[in-house]
C-alpha positions as a printed NumPy array, in Angstrom:
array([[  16.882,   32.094, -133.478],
       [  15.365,   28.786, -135.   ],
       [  13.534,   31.198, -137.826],
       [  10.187,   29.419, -136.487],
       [   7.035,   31.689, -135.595],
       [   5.5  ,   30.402, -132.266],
       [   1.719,   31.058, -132.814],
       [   0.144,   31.855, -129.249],
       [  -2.201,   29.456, -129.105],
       [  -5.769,   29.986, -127.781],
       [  -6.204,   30.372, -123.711],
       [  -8.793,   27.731, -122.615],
       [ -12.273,   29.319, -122.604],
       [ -12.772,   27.981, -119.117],
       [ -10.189,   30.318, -117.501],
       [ -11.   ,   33.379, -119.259],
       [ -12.604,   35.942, -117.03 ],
       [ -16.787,   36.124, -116.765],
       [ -18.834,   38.801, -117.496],
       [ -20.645,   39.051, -113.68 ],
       [ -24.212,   37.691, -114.021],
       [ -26.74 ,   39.931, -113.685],
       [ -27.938,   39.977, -110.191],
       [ -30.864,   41.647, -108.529],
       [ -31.368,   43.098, -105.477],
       [ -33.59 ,   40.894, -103.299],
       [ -34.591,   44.438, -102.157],
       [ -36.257,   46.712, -104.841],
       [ -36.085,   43.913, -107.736],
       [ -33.646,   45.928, -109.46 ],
       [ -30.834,   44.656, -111.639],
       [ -27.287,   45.851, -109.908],
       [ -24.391,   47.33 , -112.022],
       [ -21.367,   46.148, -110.761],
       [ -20.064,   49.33 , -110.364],
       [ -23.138,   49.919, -107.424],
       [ -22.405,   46.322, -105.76 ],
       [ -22.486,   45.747, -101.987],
       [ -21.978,   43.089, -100.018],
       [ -24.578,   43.322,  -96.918],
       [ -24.209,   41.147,  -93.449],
       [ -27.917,   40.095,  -93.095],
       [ -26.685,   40.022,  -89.572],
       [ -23.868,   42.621,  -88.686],
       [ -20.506,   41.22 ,  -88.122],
       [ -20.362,   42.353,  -84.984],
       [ -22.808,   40.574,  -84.243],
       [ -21.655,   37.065,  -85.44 ],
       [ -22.824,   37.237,  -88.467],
       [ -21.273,   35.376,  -91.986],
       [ -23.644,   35.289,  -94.486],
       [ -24.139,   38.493,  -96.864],
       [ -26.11 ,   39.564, -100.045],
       [ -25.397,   41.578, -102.79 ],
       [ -27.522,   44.514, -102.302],
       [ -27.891,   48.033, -104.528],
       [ -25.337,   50.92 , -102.725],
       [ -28.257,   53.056, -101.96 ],
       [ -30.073,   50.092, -100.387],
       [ -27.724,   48.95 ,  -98.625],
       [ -27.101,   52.706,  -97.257],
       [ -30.45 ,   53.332,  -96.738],
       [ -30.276,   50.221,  -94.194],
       [ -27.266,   51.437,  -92.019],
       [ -29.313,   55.547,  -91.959],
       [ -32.567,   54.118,  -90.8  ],
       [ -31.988,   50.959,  -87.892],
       [ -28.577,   50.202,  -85.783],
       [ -26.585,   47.487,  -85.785],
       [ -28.661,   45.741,  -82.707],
       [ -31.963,   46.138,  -84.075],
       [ -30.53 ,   44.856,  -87.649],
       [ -29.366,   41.543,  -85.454],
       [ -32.394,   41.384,  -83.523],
       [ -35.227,   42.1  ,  -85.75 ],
       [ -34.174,   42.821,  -89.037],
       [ -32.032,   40.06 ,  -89.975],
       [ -33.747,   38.488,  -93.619],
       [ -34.754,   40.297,  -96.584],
       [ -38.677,   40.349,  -95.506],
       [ -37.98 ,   41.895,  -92.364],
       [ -36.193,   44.337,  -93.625],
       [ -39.076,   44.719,  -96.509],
       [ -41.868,   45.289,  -93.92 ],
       [ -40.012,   48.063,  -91.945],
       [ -42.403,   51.411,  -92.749],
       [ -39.625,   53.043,  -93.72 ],
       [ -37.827,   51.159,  -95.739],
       [ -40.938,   50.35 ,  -97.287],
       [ -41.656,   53.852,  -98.311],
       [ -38.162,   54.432,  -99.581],
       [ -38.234,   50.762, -101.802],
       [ -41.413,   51.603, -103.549],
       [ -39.58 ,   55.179, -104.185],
       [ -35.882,   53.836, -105.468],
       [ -38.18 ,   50.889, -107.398],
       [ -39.109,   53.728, -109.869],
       [ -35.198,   54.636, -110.514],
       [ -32.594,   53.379, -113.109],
       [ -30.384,   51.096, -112.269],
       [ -27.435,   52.978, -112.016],
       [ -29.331,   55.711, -109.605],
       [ -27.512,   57.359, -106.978],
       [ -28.085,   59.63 , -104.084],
       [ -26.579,   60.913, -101.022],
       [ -28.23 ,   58.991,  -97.924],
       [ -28.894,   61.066,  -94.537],
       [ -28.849,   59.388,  -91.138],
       [ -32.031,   59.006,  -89.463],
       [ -33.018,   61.911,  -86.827],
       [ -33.487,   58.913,  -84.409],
       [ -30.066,   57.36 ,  -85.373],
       [ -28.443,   60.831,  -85.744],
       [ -29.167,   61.565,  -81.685],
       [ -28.742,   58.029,  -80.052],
       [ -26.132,   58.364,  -77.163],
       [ -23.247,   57.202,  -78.066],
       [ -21.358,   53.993,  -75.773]])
């Protein structure tokens, strides 16, 4: 050993990690923790869809329990659409109301629940 100290010199403040930004849900206007974060196929990949949103957990659940894949590619494929559903109306102005971090267990639809399966 040369006896000399290294000092560890500073990492550049452009690779340190970010703090993720606050984002909202373009659902119920909420902020959304990262910890309740999903991703959401505007149009289901099934369906050839790419191009997703960051969405609250329950929101995004609350999608998959109330309309099927089809109708999500057919009719409910932007934020508005899926605004003006009835019932996902009802539920938004509901989960609006809630904290941030809120979470609850999501139940299929009755209608969903006794589709036929292909």
């Amino acid at each position: 050993m040369s006896g000399r100290i290294r000092r560890k010199s500073m990492p550049d403040p452009g690779s340190l990690p970010r703090r993720p930004e606050a984002l909202l849900c373009p659902l119920c206007d909420r902020v959304i923790p990262p910890s309740q974060r999903d991703a959401h196929h505007l149009v289901p990949r099934s369906h050839g869809g790419r191009h997703t949103e960051y969405l609250h957990r329950i929101c995004h659940r609350q999608i998959h329990a109330l309309l099927t894949e089809s109708e999500l590619a057919r009719e409910y494929c932007t934020v508005d659409a899926l605004q003006a559903h009835p019932a996902m109306a009802q539920f938004l102005a509901w989960v609006r109301g809630k904290p941030p971090e809120f979470s609850e267990r999501t139940r299929k639809s009755a209608r969903i629940r006794k589709k036929p399966r292909r």
